[in-house]
BALOBA-1460 file (C-alpha; in Angstrom, 3 decimals):
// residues 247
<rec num="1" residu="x" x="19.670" y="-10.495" z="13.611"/>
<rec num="2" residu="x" x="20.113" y="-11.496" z="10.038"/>
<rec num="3" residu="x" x="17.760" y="-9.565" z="7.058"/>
<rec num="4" residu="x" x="17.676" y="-10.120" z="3.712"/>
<rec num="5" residu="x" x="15.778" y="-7.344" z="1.783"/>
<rec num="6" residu="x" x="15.511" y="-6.847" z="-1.938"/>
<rec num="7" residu="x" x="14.671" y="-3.281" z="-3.696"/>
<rec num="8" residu="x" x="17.365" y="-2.212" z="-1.396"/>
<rec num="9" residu="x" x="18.711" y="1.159" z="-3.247"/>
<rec num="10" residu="x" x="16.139" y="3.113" z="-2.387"/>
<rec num="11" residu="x" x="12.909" y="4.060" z="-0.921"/>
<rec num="12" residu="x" x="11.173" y="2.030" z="1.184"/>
<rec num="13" residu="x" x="13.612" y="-1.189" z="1.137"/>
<rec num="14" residu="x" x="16.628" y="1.323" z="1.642"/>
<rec num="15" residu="x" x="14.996" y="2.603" z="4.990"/>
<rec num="16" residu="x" x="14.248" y="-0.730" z="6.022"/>
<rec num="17" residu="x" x="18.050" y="-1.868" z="5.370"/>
<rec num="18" residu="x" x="19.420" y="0.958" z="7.778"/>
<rec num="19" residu="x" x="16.906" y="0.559" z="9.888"/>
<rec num="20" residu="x" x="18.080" y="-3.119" z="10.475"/>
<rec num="21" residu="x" x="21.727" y="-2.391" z="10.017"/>
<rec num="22" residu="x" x="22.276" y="-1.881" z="13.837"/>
<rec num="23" residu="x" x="25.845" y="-3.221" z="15.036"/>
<rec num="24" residu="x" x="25.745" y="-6.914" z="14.812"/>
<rec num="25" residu="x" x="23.455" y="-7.769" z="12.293"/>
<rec num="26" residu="x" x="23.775" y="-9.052" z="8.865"/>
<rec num="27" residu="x" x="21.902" y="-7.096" z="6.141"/>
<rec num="28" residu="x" x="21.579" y="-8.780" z="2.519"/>
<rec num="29" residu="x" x="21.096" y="-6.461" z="0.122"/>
<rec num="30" residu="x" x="19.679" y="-6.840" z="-3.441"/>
<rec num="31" residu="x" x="18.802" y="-4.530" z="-6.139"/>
<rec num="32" residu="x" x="20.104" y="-3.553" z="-9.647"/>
<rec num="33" residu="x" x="22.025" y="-0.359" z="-9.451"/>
<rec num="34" residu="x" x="25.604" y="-1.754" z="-7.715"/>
<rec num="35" residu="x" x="26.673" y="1.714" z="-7.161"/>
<rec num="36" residu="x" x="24.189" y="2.573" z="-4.627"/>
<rec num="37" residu="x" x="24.081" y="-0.666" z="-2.902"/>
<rec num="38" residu="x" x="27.848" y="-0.175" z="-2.780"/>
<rec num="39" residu="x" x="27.061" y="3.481" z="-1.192"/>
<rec num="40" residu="x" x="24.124" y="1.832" z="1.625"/>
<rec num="41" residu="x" x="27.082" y="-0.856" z="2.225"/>
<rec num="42" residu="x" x="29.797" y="1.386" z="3.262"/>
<rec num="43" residu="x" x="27.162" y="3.162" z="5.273"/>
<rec num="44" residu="x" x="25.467" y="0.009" z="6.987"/>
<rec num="45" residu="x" x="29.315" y="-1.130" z="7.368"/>
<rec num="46" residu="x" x="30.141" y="2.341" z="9.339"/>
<rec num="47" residu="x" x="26.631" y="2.061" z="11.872"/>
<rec num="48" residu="x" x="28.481" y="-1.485" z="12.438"/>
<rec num="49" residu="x" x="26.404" y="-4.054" z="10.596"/>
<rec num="50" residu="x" x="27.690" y="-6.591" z="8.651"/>
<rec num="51" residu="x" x="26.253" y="-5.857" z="5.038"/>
<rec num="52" residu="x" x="26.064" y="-8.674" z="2.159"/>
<rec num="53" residu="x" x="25.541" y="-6.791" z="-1.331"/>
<rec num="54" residu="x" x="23.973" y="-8.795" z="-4.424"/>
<rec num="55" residu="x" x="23.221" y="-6.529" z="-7.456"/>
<rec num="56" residu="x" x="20.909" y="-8.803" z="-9.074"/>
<rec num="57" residu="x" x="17.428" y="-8.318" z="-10.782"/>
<rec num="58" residu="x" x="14.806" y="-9.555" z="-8.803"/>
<rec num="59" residu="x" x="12.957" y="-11.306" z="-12.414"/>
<rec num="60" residu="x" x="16.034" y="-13.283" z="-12.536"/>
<rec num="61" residu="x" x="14.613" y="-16.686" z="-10.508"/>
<rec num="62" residu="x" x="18.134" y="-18.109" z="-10.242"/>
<rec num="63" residu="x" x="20.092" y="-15.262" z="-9.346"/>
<rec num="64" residu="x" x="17.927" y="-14.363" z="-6.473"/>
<rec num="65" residu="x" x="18.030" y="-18.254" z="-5.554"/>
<rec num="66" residu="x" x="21.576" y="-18.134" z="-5.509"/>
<rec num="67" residu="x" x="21.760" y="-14.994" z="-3.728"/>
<rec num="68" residu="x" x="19.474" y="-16.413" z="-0.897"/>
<rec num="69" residu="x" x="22.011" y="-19.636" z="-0.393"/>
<rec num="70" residu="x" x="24.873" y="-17.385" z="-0.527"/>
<rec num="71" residu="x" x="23.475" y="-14.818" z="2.477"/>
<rec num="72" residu="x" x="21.767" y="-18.201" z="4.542"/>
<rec num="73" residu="x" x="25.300" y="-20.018" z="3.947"/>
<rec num="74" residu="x" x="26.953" y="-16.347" z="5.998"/>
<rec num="75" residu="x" x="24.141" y="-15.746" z="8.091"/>
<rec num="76" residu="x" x="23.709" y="-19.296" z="9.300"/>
<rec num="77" residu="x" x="20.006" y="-18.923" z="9.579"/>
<rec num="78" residu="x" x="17.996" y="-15.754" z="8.458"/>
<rec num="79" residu="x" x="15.764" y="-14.701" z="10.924"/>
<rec num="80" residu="x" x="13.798" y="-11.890" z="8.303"/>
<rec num="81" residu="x" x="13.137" y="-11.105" z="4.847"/>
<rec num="82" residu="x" x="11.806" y="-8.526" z="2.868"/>
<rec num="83" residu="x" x="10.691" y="-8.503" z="-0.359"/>
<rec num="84" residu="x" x="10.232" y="-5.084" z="-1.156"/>
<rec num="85" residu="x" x="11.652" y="-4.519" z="-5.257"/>
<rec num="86" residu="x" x="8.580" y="-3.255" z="-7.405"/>
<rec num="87" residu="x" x="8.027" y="-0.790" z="-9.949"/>
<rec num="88" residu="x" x="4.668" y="1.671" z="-10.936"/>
<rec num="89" residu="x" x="2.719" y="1.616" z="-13.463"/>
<rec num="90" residu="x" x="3.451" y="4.486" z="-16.753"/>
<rec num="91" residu="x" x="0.742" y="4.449" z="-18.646"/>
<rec num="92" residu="x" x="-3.606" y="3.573" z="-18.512"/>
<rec num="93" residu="x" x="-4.311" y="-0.242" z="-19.864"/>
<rec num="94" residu="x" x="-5.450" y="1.902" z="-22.895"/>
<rec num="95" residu="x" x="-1.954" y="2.816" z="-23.795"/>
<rec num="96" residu="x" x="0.376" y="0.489" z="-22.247"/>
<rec num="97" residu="x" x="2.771" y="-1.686" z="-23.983"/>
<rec num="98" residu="x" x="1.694" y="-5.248" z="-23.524"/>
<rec num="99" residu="x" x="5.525" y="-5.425" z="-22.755"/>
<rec num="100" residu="x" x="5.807" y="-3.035" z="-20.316"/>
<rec num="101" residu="x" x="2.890" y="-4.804" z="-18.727"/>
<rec num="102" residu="x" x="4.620" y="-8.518" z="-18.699"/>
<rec num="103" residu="x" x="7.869" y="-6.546" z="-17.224"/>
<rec num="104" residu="x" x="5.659" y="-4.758" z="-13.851"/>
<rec num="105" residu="x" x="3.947" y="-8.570" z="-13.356"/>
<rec num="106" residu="x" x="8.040" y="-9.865" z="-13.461"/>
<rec num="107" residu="x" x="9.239" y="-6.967" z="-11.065"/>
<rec num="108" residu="x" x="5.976" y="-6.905" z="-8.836"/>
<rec num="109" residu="x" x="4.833" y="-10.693" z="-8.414"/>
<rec num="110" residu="x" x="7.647" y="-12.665" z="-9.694"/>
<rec num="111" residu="x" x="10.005" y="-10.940" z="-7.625"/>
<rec num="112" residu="x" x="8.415" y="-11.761" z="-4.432"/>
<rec num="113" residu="x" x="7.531" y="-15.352" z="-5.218"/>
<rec num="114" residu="x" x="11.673" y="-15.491" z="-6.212"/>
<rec num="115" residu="x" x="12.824" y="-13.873" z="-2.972"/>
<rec num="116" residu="x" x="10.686" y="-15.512" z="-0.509"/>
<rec num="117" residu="x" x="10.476" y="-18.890" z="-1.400"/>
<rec num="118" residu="x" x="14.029" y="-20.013" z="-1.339"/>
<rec num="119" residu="x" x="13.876" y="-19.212" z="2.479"/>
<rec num="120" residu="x" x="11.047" y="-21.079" z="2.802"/>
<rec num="121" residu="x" x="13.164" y="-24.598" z="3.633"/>
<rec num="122" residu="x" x="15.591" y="-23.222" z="5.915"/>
<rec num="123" residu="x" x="13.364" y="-20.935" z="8.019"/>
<rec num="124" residu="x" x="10.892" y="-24.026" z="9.012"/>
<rec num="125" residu="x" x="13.924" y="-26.230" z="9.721"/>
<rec num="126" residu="x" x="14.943" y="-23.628" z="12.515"/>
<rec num="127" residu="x" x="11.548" y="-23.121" z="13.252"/>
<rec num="128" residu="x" x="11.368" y="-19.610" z="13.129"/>
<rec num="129" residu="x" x="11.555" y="-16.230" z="10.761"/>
<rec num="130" residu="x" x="9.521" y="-14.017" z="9.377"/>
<rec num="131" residu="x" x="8.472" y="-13.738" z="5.438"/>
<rec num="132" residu="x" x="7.315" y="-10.008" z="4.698"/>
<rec num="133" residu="x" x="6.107" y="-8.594" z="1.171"/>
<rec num="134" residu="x" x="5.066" y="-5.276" z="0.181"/>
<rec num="135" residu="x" x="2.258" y="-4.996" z="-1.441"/>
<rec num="136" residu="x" x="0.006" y="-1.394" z="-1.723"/>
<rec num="137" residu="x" x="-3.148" y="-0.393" z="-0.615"/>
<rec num="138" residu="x" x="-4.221" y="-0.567" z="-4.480"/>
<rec num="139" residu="x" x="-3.920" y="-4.276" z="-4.027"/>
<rec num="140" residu="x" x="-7.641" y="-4.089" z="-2.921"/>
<rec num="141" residu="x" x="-9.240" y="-3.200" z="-5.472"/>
<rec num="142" residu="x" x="-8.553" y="-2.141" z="-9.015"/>
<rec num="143" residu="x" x="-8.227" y="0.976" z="-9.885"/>
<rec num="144" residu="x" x="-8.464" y="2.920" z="-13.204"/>
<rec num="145" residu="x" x="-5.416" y="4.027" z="-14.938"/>
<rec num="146" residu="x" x="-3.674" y="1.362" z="-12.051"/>
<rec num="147" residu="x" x="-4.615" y="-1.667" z="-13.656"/>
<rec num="148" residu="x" x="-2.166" y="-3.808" z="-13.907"/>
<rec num="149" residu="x" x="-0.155" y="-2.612" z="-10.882"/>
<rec num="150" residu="x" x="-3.339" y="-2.937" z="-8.540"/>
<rec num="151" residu="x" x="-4.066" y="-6.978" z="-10.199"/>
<rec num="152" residu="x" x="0.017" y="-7.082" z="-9.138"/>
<rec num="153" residu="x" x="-0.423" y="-6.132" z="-5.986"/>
<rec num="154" residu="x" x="-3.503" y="-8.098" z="-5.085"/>
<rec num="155" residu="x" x="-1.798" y="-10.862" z="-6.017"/>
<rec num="156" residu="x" x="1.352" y="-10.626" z="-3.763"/>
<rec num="157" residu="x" x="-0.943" y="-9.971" z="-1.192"/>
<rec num="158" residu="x" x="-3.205" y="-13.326" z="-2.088"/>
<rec num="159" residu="x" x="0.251" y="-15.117" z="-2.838"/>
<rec num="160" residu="x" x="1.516" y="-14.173" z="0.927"/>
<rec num="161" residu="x" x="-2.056" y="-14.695" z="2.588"/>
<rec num="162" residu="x" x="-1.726" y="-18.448" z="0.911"/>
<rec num="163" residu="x" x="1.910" y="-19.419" z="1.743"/>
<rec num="164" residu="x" x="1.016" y="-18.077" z="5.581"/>
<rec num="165" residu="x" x="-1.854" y="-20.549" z="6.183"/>
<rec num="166" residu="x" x="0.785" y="-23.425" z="4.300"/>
<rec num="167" residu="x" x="3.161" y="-21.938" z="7.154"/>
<rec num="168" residu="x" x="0.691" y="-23.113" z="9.991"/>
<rec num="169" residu="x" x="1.953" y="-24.443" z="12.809"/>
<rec num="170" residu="x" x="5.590" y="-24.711" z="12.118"/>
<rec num="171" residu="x" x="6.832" y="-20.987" z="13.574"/>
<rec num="172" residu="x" x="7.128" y="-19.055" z="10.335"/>
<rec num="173" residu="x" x="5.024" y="-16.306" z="9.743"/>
<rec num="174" residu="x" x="4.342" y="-14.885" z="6.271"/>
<rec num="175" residu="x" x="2.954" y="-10.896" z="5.868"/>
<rec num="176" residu="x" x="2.104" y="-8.290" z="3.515"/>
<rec num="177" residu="x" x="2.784" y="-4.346" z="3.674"/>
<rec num="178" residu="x" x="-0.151" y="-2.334" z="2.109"/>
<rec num="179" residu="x" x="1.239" y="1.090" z="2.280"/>
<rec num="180" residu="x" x="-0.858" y="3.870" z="0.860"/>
<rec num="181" residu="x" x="1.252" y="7.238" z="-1.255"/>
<rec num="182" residu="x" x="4.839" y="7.190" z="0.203"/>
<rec num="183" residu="x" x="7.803" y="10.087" z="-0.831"/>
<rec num="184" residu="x" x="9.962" y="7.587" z="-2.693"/>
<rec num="185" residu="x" x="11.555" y="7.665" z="-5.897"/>
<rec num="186" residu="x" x="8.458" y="5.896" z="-7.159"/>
<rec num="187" residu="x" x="6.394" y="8.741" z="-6.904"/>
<rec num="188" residu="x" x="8.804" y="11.596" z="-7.138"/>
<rec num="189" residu="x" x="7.425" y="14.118" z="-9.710"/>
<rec num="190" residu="x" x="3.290" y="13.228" z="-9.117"/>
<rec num="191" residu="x" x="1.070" y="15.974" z="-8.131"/>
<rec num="192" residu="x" x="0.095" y="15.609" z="-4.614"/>
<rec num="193" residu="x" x="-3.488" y="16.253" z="-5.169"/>
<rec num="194" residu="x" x="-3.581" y="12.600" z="-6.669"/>
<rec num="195" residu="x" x="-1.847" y="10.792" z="-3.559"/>
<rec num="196" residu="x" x="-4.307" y="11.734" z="-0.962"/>
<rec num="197" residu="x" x="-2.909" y="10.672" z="2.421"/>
<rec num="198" residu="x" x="0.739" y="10.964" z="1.313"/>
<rec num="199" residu="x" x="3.018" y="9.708" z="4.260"/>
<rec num="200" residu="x" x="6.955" y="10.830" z="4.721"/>
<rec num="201" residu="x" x="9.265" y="8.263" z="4.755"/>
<rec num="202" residu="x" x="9.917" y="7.815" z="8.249"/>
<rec num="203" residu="x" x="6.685" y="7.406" z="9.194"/>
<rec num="204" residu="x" x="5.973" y="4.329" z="6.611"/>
<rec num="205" residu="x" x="8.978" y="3.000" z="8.096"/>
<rec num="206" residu="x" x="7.402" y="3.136" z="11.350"/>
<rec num="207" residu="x" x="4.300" y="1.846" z="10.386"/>
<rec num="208" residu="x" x="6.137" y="-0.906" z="8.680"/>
<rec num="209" residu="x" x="8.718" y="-2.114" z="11.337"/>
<rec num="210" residu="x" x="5.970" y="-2.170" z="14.172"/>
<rec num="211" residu="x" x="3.926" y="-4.165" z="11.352"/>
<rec num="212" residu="x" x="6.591" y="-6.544" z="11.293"/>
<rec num="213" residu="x" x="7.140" y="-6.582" z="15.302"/>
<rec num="214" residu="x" x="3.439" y="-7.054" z="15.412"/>
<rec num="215" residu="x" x="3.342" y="-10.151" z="13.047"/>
<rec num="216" residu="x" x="-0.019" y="-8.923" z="11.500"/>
<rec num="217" residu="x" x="-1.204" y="-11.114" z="8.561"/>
<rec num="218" residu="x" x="-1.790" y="-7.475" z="6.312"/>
<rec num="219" residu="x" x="-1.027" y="-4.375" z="7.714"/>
<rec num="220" residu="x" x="-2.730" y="-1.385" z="5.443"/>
<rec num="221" residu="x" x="-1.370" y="2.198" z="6.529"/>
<rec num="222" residu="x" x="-1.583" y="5.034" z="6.937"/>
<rec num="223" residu="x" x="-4.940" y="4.581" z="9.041"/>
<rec num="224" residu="x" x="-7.247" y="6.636" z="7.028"/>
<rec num="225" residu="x" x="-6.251" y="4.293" z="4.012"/>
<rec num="226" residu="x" x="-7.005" y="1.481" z="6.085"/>
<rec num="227" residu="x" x="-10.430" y="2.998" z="6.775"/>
<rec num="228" residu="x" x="-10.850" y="3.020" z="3.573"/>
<rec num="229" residu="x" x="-10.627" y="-0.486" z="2.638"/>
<rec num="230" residu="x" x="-14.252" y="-1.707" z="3.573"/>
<rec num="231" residu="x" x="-15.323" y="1.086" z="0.837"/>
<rec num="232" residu="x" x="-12.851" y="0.717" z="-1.552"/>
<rec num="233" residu="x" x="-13.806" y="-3.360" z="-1.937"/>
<rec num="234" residu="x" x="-17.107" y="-2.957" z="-1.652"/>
<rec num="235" residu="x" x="-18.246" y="-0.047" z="-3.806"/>
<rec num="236" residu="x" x="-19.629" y="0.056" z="-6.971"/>
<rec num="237" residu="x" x="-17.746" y="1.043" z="-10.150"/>
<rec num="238" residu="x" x="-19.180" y="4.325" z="-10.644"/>
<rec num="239" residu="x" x="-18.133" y="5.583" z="-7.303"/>
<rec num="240" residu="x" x="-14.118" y="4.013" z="-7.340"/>
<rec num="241" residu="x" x="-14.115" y="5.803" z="-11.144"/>
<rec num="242" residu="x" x="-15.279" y="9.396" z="-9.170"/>
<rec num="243" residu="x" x="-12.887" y="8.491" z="-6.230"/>
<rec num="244" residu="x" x="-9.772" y="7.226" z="-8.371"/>
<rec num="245" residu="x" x="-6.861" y="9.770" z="-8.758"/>
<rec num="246" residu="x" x="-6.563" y="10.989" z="-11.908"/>
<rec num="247" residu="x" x="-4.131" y="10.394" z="-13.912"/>
């Protein structure tokens, strides 16, 4: 099996990478920091995977492009990708940089259109594959203090549900994570109190693998998040400002 996942150094993409890195398959892995995709590497090498490293920002459209020819031209064919790089939000609308803002809509929608699309081509000339982004559960509905990450994540997930129904018919599928609170590096050092429904690690990798298995179109998790999701849509302001974690 051949994978290509960005956000790759840690978290959620760096479970995903060993998870795939069983003997025989190609992994492609891109992210910024070399030194711990050089780390994953040596340890995807050692469970007897073939690993493909690419320290490369995920903003950089060409990069990634090139990165994506290089791993098809090895792989002959890429049967999955990933797009997994993003980045949280630090501050409320109120006091965010308007740069910092433009940077999270690079990392969180940019990046996936980058990754994803350059398989596009070779994945409907086999005839097969499977496109995957992650997006969050706050990709439902806005959410104050989350702003700009939730109108990120809504549109990956819009972006994905689009280039799926273009995908009709010719054996690639196209899908989007919504993972609730995960223990990653993203939200290392938040209170608990304001990630109700936190999940471990392993178990979003669970959910997420038989996700992927499952070729759902969006797969929401853990399942009292997805329970959720009628209410969070449809409710009125007043109640998603009393629900909202604080920040």
């Amino acid at each position: 099996m051949n994978v290509f996942i960005t956000g790759a150094s840690s978290g959620i993409g760096e479970g995903l990478a060993r998870h795939y890195g069983a003997p025989g398959n190609r992994v492609g892995v891109l992210a910024r920091r070399a030194p711990l995709l050089a780390a994953l590497a040596e340890d995807l090498r050692a469970a007897g995977a073939e690993p493909h490293v690419y320290a490369v920002d995920v903003t950089d459209t060409a990069a990634v492009a090139e990165a994506a020819r290089d791993f098809s031209a090895h792989a002959g064919g890429v049967e999955l990708v990933i797009a997994n790089a993003g980045i949280g939000q630090g501050a409320t609308l109120l006091r965010s940089d308007p740069a910092d803002i433009a940077t999270l809509m690079r990392v969180n929608v940019i990046g996936v259109t980058n990754t994803v699309l350059p398989f596009v081509p070779g994945m409907v000339r086999q005839g097969s594959g499977v496109l995957v982004a992650v997006s969050s559960m706050a990709g439902h509905r806005a959410l104050p203090g989350r702003g700009a990450y939730s109108a990120s994540k809504a549109a990956v997930t819009t972006f994905m549900d689009g280039l799926r129904m273009e995908l009709h018919g010719t054996g690639v599928h196209a899908m989007t994570l919504c993972p609730g609170f995960v223990k990653t590096p993203l939200t290392a050092g938040r209170g608990q109190r304001g990630m109700p429904f936190l999940m471990e690690l392993p178990d979003a990798l669970r959910a997420s693998v038989a996700a992927i298995d499952a070729r759902v179109g969006t797969a929401t998790f853990p399942w009292p998040m997805r329970a959720l999701v009628p209410v969070v849509r449809h409710a009125p302001e007043w109640v998603v400002r009393r629900l909202a974690p604080r920040r």
